[in-house]
C-alpha positions as CSV (number, residue, x, y, z in Angstrom):
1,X,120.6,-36.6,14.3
2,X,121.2,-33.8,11.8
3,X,124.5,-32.5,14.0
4,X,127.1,-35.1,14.6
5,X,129.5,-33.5,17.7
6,X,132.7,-35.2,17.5
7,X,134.8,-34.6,20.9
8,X,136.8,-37.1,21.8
9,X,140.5,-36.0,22.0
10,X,142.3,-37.9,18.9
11,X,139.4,-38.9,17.3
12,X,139.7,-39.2,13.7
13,X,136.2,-38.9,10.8
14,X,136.6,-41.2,8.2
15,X,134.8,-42.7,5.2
16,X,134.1,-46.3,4.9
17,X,132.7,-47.0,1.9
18,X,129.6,-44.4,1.7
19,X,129.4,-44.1,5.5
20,X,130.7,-41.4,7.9
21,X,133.0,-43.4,10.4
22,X,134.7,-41.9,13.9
23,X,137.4,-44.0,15.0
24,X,139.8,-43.7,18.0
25,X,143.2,-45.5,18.1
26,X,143.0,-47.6,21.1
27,X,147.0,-48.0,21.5
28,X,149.3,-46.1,19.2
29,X,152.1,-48.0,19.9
30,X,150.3,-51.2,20.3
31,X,151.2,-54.4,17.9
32,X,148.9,-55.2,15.0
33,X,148.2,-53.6,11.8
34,X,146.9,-50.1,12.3
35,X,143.1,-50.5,11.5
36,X,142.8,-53.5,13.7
37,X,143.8,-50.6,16.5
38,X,141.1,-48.6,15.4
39,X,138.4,-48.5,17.9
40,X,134.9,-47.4,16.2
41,X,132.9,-44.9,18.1
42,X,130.2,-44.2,15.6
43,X,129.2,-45.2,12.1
44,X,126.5,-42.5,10.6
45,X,125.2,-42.9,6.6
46,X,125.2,-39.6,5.4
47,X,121.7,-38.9,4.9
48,X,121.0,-38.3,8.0
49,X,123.8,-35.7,8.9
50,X,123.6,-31.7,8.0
51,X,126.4,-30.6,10.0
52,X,129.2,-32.6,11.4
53,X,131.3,-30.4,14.7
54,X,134.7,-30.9,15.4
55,X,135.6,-29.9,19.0
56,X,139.0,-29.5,20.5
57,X,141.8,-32.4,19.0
58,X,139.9,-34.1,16.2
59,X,140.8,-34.7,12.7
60,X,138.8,-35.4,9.5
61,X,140.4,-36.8,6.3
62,X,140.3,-35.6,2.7
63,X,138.2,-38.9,1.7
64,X,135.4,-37.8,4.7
65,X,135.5,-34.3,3.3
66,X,134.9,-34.7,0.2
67,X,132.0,-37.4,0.7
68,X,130.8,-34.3,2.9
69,X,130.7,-31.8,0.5
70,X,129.1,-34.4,-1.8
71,X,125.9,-35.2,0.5
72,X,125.9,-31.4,0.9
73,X,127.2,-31.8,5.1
74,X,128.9,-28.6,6.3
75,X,132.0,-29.1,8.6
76,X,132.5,-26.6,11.8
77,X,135.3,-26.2,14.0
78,X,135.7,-25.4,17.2
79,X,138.4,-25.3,20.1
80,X,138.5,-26.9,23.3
81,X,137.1,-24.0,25.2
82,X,134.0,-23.5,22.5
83,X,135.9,-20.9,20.8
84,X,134.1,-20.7,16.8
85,X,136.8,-21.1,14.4
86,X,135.9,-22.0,11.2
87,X,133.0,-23.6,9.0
88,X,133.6,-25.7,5.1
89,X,130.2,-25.3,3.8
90,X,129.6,-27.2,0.3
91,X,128.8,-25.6,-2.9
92,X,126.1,-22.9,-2.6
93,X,122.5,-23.5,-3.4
94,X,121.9,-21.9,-6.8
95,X,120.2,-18.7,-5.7
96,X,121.4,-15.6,-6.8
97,X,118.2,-14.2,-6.8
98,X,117.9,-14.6,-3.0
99,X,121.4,-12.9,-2.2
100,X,120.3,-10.1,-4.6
101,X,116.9,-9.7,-2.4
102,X,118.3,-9.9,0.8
103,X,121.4,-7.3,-0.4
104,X,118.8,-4.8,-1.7
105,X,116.1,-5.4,1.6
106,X,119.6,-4.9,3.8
107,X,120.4,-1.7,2.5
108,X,116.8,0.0,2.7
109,X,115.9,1.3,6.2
110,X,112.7,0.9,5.4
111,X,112.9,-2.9,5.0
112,X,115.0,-4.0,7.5
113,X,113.8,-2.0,9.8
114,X,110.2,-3.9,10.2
115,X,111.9,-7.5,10.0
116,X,114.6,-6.5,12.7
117,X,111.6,-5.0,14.9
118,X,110.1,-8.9,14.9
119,X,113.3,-10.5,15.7
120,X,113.3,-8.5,19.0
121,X,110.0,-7.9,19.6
122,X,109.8,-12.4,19.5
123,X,113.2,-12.5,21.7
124,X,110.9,-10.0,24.3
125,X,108.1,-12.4,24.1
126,X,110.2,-15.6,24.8
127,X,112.5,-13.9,27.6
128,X,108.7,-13.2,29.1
129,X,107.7,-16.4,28.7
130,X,110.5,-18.5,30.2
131,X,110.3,-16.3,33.0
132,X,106.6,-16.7,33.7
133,X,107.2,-20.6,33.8
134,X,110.1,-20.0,36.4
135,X,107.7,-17.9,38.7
136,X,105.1,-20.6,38.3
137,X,107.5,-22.6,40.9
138,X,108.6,-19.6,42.5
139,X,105.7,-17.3,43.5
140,X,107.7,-16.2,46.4
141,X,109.6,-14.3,44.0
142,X,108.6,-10.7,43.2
143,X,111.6,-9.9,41.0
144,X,110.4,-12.8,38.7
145,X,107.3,-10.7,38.0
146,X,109.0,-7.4,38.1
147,X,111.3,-8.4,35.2
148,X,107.9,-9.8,33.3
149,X,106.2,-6.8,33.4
150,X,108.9,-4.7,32.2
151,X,109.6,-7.0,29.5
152,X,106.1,-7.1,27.8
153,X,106.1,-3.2,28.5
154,X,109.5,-3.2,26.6
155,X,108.1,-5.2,24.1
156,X,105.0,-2.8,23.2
157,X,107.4,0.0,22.4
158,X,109.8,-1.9,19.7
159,X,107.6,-0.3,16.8
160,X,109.2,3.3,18.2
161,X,112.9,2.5,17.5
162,X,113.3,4.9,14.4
163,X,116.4,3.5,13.2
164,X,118.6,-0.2,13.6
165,X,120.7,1.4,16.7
166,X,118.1,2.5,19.1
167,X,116.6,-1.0,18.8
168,X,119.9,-2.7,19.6
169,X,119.4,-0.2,22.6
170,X,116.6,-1.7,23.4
171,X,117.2,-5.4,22.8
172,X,120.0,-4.8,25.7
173,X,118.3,-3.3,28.0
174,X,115.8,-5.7,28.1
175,X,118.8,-8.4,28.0
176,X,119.9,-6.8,31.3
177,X,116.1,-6.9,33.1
178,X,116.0,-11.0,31.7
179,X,119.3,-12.3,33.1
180,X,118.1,-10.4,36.5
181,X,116.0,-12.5,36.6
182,X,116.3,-15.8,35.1
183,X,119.2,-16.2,38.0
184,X,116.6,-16.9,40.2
185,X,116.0,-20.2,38.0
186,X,119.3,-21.7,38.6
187,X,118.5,-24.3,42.1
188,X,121.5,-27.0,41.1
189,X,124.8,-26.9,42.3
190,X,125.8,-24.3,39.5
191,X,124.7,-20.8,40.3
192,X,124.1,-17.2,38.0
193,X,124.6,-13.9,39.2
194,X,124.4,-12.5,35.6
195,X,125.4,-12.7,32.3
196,X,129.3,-12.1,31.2
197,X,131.7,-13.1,28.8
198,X,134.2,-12.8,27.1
199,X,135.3,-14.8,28.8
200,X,132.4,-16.6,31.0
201,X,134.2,-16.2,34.4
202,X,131.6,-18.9,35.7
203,X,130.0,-22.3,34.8
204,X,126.7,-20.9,34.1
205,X,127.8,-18.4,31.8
206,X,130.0,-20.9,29.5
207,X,127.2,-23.3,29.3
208,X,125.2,-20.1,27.9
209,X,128.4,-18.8,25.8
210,X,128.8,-22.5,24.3
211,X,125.0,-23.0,23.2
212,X,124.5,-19.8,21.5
213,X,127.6,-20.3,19.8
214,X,126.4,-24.1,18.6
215,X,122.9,-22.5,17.7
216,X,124.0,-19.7,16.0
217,X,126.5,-22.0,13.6
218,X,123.5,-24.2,13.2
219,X,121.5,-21.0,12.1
220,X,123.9,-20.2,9.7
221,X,124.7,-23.4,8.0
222,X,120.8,-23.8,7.3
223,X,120.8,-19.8,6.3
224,X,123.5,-20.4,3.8
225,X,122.8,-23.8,2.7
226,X,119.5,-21.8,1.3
227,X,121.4,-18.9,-0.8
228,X,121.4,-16.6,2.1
229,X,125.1,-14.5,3.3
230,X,124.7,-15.4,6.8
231,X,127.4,-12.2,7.4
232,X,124.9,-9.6,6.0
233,X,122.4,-9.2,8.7
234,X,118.6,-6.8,8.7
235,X,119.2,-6.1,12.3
236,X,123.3,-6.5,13.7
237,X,125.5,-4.1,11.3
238,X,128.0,-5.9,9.2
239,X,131.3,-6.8,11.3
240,X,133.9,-8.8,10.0
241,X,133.8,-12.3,10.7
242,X,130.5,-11.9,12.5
243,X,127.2,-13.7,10.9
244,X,124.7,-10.7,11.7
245,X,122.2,-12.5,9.9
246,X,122.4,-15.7,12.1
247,X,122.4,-13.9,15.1
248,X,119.3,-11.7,13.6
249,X,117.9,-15.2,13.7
250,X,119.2,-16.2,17.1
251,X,117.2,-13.4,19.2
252,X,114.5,-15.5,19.4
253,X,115.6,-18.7,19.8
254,X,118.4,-18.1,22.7
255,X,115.9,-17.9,25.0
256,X,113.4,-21.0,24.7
257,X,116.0,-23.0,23.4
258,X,119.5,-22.3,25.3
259,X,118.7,-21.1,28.2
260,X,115.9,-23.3,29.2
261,X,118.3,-26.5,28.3
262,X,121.1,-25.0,30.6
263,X,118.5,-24.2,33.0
264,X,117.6,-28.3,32.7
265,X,121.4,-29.6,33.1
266,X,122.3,-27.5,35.4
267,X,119.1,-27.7,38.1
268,X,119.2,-31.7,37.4
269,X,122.9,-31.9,38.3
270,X,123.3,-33.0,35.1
271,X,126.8,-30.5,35.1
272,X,127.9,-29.9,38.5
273,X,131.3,-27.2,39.0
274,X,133.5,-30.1,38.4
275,X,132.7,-30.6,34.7
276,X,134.7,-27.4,34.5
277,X,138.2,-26.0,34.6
278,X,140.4,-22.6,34.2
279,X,140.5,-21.9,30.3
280,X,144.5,-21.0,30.4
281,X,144.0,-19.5,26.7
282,X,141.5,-17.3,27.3
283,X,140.6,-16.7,31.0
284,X,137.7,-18.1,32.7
285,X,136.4,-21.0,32.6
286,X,135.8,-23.7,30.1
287,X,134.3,-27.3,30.0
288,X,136.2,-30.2,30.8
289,X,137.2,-33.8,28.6
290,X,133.9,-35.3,30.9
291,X,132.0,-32.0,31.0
292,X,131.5,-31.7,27.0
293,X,130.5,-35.3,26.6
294,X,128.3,-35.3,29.5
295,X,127.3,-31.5,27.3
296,X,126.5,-33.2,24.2
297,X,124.9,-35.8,25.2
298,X,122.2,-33.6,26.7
299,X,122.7,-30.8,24.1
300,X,121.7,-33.6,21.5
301,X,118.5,-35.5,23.3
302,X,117.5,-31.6,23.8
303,X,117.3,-31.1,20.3
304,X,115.8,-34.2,19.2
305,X,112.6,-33.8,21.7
306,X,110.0,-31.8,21.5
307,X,110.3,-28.3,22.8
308,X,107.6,-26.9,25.1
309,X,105.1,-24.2,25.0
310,X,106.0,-24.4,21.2
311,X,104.2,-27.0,19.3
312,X,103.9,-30.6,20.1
313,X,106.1,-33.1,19.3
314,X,108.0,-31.0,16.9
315,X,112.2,-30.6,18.4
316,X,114.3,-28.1,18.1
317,X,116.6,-29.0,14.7
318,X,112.9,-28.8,13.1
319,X,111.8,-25.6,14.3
320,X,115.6,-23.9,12.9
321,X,114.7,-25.3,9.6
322,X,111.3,-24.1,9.5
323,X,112.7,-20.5,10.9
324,X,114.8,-20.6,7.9
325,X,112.3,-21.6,5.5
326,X,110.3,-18.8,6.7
327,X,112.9,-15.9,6.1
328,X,113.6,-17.5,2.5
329,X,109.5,-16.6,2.2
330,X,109.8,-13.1,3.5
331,X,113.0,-11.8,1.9
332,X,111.3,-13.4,-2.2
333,X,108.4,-11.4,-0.4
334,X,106.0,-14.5,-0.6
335,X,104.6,-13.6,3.1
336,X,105.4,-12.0,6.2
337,X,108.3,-14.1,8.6
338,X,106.4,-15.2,12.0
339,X,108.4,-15.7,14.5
340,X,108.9,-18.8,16.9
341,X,106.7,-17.7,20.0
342,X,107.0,-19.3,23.2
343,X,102.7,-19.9,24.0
């Protein structure tokens, strides 16, 4: 369990002794001295933790933050509706060298270029590939092998994008042709007619909103718990407050990893339309107090089990390290990053 997701409204991290505690009073006004009204929802020893999410109306005190930044845990928070707000990340890794590296490969055309070309070329390949084992249940579908084809066409021309804007060109086209099709995978309760946001007017796209936004933080606490600036990115321009380099990252995973787990909750009734509500901050719709623990409890056995048509018995939180690992290699120019590839 590298990600602890705290979510229960009122819920308060703590330290006890060397151990990461999440307690909930059980009656505020209740007799008693406070910590026999404490009601102990987890107890995790630090070792084990990377990240620790704070979701909607939770606390953490200075004592658990500072034993965080200690054992090296980063500390994200988000709002109720899955909103990103925030990440305390602790002291850098001592890599200057990598910073300087990935500044100077950033800035050269030439460079980024190539490495952006894989990140979309591998997203291609996966958006193929979870559509291919959709049609194997759905031969009756033609549009299922329509949007196949003309993603492993799309994917034979990346090397022609001359520059980092006709390939973003690219990469949303082909976004378009996927979603077209991978709404035919949805059989539950909870449809998809295609993908908005901004905000997700629908249940299917705030399940797909909220896990890229939970990947993509993952991506870059690992990124810069390495050295890297997860804001300076070879393939998404440099935006403020956006981590381009994470989402460079995130092209290939959104695919085998997001989708196919919303794909999974939502076709076993996992989430039905009641898990959800009107968001009355931003429009749309958002999960409810049920919905996001009924979420996280799937969103964290996903994670932990192995992820098919990658490799055997090796789970997602893995694979995002290795993934990291593997850009570290490329950018000291030890070897060329491979993608994750969907068999």
């Amino acid at each position: 369990m590298p990600t602890l997701y705290v979510t229960e409204p009122g819920a308060v991290v703590r330290r006890s002794a060397g151990s990461i505690v999440v307690t909930v009073d059980k009656d505020l006004d209740g007799p008693g001295p406070e910590p026999e009204r404490r009601h102990r929802l987890i107890e995790v020893e630090p070792h084990r933790l990377e990240l620790i999410s704070l979701v909607g109306r939770v606390h953490i005190t200075s004592d658990a933050t500072q034993l965080c930044l200690e054992q090296g845990i980063a500390v994200a928070w988000f709002r109720a509706n899955g909103d990103f707000v925030g990440r305390l990340v602790p002291e850098l890794s001592r890599t200057a060298d990598l910073r300087l590296a990935q500044f100077r490969m950033a800035d050269n055309d030439q460079q980024a270029l190539p490495l952006a070309q894989t990140f979309v070329s591998a997203k291609l390949h996966n958006a193929a590939g979870v559509l291919t084992a959709l049609r194997s249940n759905r031969r009756g579908e033609p549009a299922l092998g329509r949007a196949i084809g003309e993603l492993k066409a799309m994917a034979e021309t990346i090397s022609e994008a001359s520059n980092r804007e006709v390939l973003m060109g690219f990469e949303g086209d082909a976004a378009r042709r996927y979603f077209a099709g991978l709404r035919l995978g949805f059989t539950g309760d909870i449809d998809f007619t295609g993908r908005a946001r901004r905000p997700p007017p629908d249940p299917a796209n705030a399940l797909l909103s909220f896990g890229y936004v939970l990947l993509g933080n993952a991506l870059s606490s690992l990124l810069e718990a390495r050295g890297f600036d997860p804001y300076l990115g070879f393939m998404h321009t440099v935006r403020s407050g956006r981590p381009s380099l994470a989402l460079d990252m995130l092209e290939e995973l959104r695919h085998p990893v997001v989708d196919r787990f919303v794909l999974r909750v939502c076709n076993l009734r996992q989430l039905r339309p009641g898990h959800f509500e009107s968001d009355p901050e931003r429009g749309g719709v958002r999960l409810t107090r049920d919905g996001l623990r009924t979420f996280f409890r799937a969103w964290e056995a996903f994670m932990d089990a192995p992820l098919p048509g990658i490799e055997a018995d090796v789970p997602p939180e893995d694979l995002l390290r290795r993934q990291a690992d593997r850009l570290v290699a490329h950018v000291r120019g030890h070897e060329p990053y491979r993608p994750l590839l969907l068999d």
